[in-house]
Structures are given as C-alpha cells and as structure tokens.
N, C-alpha and C positions, 0 to 999 in steps of 0.2 A: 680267397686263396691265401694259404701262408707266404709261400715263397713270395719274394717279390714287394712283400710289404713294406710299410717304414721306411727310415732312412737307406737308399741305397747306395751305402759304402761294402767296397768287396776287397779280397784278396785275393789275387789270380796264383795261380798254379797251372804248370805244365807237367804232363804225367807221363809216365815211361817206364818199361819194365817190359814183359816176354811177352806181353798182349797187352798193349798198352788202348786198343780199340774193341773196348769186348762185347760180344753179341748182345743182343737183348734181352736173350734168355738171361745169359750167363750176369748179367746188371742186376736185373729182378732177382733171381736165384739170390743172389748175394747180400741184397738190401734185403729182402726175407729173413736171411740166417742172420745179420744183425743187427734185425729191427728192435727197434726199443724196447727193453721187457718190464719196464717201472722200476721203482724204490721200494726196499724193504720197510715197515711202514718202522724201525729201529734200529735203521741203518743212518748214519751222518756219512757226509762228504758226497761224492757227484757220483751219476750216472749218464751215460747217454748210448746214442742208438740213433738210427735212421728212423725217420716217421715219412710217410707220402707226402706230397705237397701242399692237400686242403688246409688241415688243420692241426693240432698239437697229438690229436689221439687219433691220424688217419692213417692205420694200418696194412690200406688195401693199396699194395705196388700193382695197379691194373695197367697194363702197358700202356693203352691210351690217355691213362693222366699222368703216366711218371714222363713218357717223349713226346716233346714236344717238337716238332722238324726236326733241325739235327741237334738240338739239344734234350736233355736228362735231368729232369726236374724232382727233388727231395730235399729232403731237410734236415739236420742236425740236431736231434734232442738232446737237452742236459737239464737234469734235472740235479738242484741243490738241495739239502735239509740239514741243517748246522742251527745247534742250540747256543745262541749268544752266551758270552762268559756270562755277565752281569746277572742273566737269568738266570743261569745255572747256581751261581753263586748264591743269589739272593735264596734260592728254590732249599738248597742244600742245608743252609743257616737256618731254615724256618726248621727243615727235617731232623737236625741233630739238636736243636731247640726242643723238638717236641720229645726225642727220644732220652734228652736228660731227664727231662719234666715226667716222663714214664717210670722209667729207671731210678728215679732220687736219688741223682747226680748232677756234679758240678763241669766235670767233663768225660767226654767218649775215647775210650782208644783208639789210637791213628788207624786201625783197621776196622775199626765199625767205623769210624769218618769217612775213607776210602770206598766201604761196600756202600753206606749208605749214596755218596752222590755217585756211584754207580748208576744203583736203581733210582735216583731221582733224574739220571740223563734220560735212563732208558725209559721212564715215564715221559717227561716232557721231549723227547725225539716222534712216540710214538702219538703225541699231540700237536706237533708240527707237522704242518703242509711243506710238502717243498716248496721251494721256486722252480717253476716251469719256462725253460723257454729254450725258442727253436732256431734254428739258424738256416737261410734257403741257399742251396746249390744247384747251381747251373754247370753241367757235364756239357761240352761240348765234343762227343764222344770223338768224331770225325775231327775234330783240328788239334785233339789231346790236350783242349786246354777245362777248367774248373776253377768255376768263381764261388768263393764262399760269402755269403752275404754277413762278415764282419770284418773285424780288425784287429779285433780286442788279442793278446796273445794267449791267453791261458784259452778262450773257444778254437784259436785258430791249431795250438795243438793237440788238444782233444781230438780235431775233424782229421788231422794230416793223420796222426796214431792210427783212427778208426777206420779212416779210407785205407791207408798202407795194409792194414791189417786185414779186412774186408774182400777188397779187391785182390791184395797180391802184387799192387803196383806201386810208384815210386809216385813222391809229387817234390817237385821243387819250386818253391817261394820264387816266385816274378815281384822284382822291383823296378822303378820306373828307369832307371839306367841299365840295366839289364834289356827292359823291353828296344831303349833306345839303342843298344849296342845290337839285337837282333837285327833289329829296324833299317840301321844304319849296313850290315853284313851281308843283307838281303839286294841292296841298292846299290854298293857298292861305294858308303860311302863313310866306311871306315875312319879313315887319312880324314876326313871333313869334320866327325866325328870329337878324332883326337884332337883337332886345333879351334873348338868350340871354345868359347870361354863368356863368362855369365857377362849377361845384359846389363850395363847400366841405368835402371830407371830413374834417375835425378838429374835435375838441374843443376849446372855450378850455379857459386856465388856468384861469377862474373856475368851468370846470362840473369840472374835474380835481379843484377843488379842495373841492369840495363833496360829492365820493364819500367 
C-alpha cells in the first residue's frame, strides 16, 4: 500500500469552510475530477493530482479502499520532468557545432542559436522520464482534521492549493504551539499555558563539581 509507507513525518491541518464534513459521495466525486492525468511527454516543470492509495497509477477511488473507519485514505501525485542545465548546454553546443560544420561557418545567428536549443530542449524533455512520487493523506473527515505525509514546503503547498481547490475547503497549517494552545483552551488551562517557561536540562557547574 502506498499511503503510510516510509518515513512517517506529517503536517496536520484543520479544515473548514461551508461543508467542511463532506459525504462520501461528494469525497470520491471530487478525487475523480482531480485525479492525476500524467505529464505531457514535452512538457517541464510539475504536475500532480490525486491517485488511490495502493500504488503510484492506482486510479480506482473504490469507497472501500479510499475509508478507512473514520478516516479518508489518498494520495498526492507530483510528477517532475526538468532538463538539467549542464545537459542542455552540453546537448546545444554539440547542435550548433554540427550546424556550422553543415553550413561552412564559423558562427550562427543569435536566432538560429535560440531556435536550435529550443528544439534540442524539446528533444531531450521528450527523452526524460519524470520523477514520480506520491505523498499519503489521511482525512479524518469527522474531527476536520488531514495529515499529509510530508514536510517538505514546496509538496506541502502543492497539496493545500490542490485540496482548497478540489474540495471547496479551507485548510490551515497546525503547529505544535497552536495544537498546545487548542489543548490548553479545551482544559481550561490557558493562564498555565502562558506561565510555562522552557525546561532546563543541565547540570550546573556547582552540582558537576560536587560528583
């Protein structure tokens, strides 16, 4: 199963907006319309989408593998395809190399330089595999909360963009003072809260010096 694999570090999110608990239908329906559709095979830069939970290509939102009890299991596709400079570079020099040696010339006009590493991007993009990889979410539909299984910033806004946009709903970023200021609001123990002050864990010199 994808989700849930690897390292499990997440970002939590609480979500909110005009239906912030939406049916099951209405979950599926939505993971459907913006399930992953691939990479143009001459396109650069990212793409992503929802994919099912099994696997990287698992397109089938079948209700009994996306909920789990009260959780909503999917996943985050993003798919990269970026032609390294140096390649390009290298790729481009060999092309205008060859096309003096055609031409018997010593050098090409800025605009046959320009068209040519054009089409040497668009050759070697459309010879590049992306990079594949998927990121697992856990919907806790009933307590409004969603874990994304990373960290990294540039996936974590990808997923907020895709989910806001998808669902129709809000998500706002849980950090761990946050959760403790919930935590403490819920208990009543606010005033405790604010007169917290961090743990010293060292010894003085004086207790060092006394072993």
């Amino acid at each position: 199963m994808l989700v849930g694999r690897g390292a499990l570090s997440f970002k939590t999110f609480e979500v909110s907006g005009k239906n912030p608990t939406p049916s099951h239908e209405r979950l599926l329906e939505r993971l459907e319309q913006f399930a992953f559709a691939g990479i143009d095979a001459q396109e650069e830069g990212a793409v992503h989408g929802w994919v099912a939970p099994d696997h990287l290509f698992d397109g089938d939102f079948a209700s009994p593998k996306v909920f789990r009890g009260q959780y909503a299991l999917f996943a985050l596709r993003i798919d990269t395809k970026k032609v390294p400079g140096p390649v390009l570079a290298a790729h481009t020099a060999l092309a205008i190399a060859a096309a003096c040696e055609a031409d018997g010339v010593e050098k090409l006009p800025a605009k046959q330089k320009r068209d040519l590493k054009r089409e040497v991007k668009r050759q070697l993009l459309a010879e590049t595999p992306p990079v594949q990889r998927a990121y697992g979410v856990f919907w806790n539909v009933r307590a409004r909360k969603v874990f994304l299984q990373s960290t990294s910033k540039a996936v974590v806004e990808a997923f907020r963009a895709l989910f806001e946009r998808a669902f129709e709903l809000n998500l706002e970023p849980h950090s761990p003072g946050m959760r403790a200021a919930q935590f403490a609001r819920e208990r009543g123990l606010t005033q405790a809260l604010r007169e917290a002050r961090p743990l010293a864990l060292y010894t003085s010199d004086r207790a060092l010096a006394a072993v």
